[in-house]
C-alpha positions as a printed Julia matrix, in Angstrom:
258×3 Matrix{Float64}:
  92.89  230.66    6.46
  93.41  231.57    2.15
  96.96  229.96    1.23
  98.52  233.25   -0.23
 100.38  232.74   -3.0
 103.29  235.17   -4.33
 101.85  236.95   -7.72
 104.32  237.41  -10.37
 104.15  239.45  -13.59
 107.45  239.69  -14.91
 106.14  240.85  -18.73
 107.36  240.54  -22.08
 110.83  238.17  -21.43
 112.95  236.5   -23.87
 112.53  232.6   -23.95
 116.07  231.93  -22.03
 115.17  233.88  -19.26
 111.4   232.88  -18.92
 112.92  229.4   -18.5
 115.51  230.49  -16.2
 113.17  232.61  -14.27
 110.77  229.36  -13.53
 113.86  226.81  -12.54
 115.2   230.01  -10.33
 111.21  230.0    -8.57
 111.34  226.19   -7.86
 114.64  225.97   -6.41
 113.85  229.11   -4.14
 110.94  227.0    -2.88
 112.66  224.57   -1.76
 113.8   227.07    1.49
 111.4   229.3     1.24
 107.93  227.13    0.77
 105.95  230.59   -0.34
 103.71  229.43   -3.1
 104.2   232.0    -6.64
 101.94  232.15   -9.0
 104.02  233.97  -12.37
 102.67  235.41  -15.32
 105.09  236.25  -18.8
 104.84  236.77  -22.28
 107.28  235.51  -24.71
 108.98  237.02  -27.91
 108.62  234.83  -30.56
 109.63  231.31  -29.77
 110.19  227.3   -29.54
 110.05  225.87  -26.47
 111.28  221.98  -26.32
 110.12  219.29  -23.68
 113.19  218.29  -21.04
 113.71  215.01  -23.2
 112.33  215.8   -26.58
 114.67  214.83  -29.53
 114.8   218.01  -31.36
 114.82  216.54  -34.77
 111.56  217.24  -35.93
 112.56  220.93  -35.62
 113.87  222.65  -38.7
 116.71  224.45  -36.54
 118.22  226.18  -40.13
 115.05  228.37  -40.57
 114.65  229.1   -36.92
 116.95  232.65  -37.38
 115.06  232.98  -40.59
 111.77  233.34  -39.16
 112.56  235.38  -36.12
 112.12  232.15  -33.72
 114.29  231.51  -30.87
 114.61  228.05  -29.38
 114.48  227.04  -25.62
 114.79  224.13  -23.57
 112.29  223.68  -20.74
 112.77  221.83  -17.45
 109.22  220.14  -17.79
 108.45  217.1   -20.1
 106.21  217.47  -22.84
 106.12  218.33  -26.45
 107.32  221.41  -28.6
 104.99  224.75  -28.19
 105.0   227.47  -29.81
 105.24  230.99  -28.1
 104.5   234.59  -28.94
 101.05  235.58  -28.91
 100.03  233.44  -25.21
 100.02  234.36  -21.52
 101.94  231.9   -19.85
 101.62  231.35  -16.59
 103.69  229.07  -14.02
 102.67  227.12  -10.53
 105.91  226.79   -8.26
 104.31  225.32   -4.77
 105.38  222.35   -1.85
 103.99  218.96   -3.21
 102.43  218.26    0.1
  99.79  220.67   -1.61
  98.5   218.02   -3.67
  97.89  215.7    -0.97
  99.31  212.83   -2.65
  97.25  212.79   -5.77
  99.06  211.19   -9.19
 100.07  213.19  -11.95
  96.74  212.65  -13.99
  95.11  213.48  -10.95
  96.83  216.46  -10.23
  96.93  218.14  -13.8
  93.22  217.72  -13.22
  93.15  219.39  -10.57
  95.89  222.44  -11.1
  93.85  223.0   -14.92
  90.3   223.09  -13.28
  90.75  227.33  -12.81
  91.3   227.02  -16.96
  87.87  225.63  -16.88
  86.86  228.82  -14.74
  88.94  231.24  -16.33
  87.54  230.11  -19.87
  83.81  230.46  -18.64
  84.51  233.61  -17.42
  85.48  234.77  -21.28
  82.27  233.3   -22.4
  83.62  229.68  -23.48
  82.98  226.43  -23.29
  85.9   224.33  -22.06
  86.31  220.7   -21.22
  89.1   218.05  -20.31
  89.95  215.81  -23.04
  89.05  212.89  -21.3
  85.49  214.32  -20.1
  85.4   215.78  -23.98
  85.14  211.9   -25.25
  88.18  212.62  -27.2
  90.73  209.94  -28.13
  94.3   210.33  -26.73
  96.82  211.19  -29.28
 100.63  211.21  -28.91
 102.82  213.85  -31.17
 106.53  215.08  -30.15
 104.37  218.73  -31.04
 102.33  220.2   -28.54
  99.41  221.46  -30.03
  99.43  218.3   -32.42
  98.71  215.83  -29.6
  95.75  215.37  -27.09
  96.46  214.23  -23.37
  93.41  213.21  -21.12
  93.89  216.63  -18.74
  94.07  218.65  -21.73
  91.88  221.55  -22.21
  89.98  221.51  -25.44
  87.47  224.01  -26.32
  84.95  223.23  -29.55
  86.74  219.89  -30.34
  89.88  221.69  -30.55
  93.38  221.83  -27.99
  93.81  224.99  -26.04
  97.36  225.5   -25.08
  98.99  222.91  -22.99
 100.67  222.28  -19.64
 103.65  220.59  -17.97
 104.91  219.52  -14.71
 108.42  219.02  -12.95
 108.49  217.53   -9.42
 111.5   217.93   -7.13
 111.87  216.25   -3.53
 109.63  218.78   -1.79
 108.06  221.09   -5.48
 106.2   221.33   -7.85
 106.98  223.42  -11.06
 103.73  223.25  -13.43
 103.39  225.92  -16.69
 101.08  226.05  -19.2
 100.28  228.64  -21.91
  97.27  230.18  -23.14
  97.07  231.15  -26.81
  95.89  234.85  -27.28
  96.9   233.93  -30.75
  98.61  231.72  -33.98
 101.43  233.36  -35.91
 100.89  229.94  -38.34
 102.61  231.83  -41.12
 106.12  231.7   -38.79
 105.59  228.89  -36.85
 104.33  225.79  -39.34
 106.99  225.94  -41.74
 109.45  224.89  -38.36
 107.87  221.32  -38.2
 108.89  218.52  -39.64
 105.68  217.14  -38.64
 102.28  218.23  -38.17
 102.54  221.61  -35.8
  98.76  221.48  -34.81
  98.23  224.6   -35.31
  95.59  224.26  -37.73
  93.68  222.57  -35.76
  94.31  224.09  -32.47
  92.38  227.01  -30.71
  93.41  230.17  -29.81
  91.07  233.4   -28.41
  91.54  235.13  -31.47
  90.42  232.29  -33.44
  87.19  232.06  -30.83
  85.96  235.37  -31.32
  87.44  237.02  -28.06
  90.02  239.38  -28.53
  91.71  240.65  -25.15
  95.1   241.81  -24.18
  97.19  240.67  -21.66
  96.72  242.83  -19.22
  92.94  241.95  -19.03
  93.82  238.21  -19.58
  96.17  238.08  -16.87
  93.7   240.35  -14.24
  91.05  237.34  -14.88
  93.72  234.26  -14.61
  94.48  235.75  -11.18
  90.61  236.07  -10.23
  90.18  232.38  -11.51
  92.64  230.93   -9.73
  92.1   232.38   -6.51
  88.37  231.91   -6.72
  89.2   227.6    -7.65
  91.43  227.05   -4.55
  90.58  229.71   -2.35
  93.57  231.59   -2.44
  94.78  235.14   -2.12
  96.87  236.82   -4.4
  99.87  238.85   -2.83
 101.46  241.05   -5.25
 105.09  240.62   -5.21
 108.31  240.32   -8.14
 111.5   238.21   -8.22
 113.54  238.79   -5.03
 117.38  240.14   -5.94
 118.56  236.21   -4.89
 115.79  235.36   -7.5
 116.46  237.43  -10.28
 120.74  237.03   -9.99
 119.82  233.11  -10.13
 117.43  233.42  -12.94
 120.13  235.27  -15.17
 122.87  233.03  -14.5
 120.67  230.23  -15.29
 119.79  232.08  -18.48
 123.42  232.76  -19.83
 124.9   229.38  -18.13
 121.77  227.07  -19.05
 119.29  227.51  -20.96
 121.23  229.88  -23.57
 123.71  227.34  -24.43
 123.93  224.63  -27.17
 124.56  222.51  -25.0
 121.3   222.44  -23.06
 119.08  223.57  -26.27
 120.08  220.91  -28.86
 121.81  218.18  -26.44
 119.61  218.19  -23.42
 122.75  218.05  -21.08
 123.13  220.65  -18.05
């Protein structure tokens, strides 16, 4: 029998609550063990790894450029947000059948692969790409083994966050590079240069379409079937409070303290 995982499209959200809406998913799963799958666009923004130092951001220009700044719950470096489909796994770890964390970003990313060969695209793992590892507090500056890299160059990025019994892992794929609004935020190198986006490859979609094939390529990788569904009312109250209690204050943002 298909696993059948919950299909979420909750749209066009503002960095808080996309945030809030993913911790609100992996907590629910902790009673309810219903796999989601959730798609979500962002308005312009910054989003920070759990235990980045945020130093290398230039937080004065942030309101000058129209950027908001977010927190995640997931490790990682800083990536930038606006033009991507972002997408978020929330399922029970016993899915993963005891596989390591290189293992299982492997494994989650391998309906990328499929999704990207579906839009024409050639798309490997860094690692199988013979590309050296390279460490950078910035995303889209830095190269992990289970990244996806398309023509020598990073596409998007991922990150995990394990509880006792879940697994939270969301990644983003670039539609396309505001560079103009973004670079000048860095202290360091932003990437995005260098980086790839589908705009930048020759393949311009919209989100709607973009989304429509993730689905198909992730339920054609593991076999699953896709169950309509959106953010129960238990969900949704959880995933504002978060937003306004959490990951809209200060104190989470710039400090890193809940």
């Amino acid at each position: 029998m298909k696993d059948r995982w919950r299909v979420i499209d909750t749209g066009l959200g503002k960095a808080t609550f996309n945030m809030a809406a993913d911790e609100a998913l992996h907590g629910a799963l902790e009673t309810s063990g219903r796999p989601v799958l959730r798609l979500y666009g962002w308005e312009p923004s910054i989003s920070l790894g759990r235990f980045q130092d945020v130093g290398g951001i230039r937080r004065p220009l942030l309101d000058a450029h129209g950027v908001a700044c977010v927190r995640r719950m997931t490790g990682g470096g800083a990536l930038v947000h606006g033009g991507d489909l972002s997408y978020s796994l929330v399922f029970p770890r016993s899915y993963l059948a005891g596989a390591g964390v290189k293992e299982s970003y492997r494994h989650l990313c391998s309906f990328l692969i499929r999704l990207y060969e579906k839009l024409g695209l050639e798309a490997w793992f860094t690692a199988d790409a013979g590309l050296e590892a390279v460490s950078s507090p910035v995303c889209l500056a830095a190269n992990e083994p289970y990244d996806i890299v398309i023509g020598g160059r990073k596409m998007g990025g991922n990150a995990q966050r394990y509880s006792k019994h879940a697994l939270l892992m969301h990644g983003s794929i670039p539609m396309r590079f505001d560079r103009d609004r973004f670079a000048p935020l860095f202290d360091s190198d932003s990437g995005l240069e260098r980086a790839a986006c589908l705009e930048s490859l020759q393949v311009p979609i919209l989100y709607e379409e973009l989304a429509g094939l993730l689905v198909d390529s992730f339920c054609h990788t593991f076999d699953a079937e896709a169950e309509p569904d959106a953010l129960s009312g238990e969900e949704w109250q959880r995933a504002q409070e978060l937003a306004e209690q959490k990951y809209g204050t200060e104190k989470w943002t710039w400090h890193g303290q809940s």
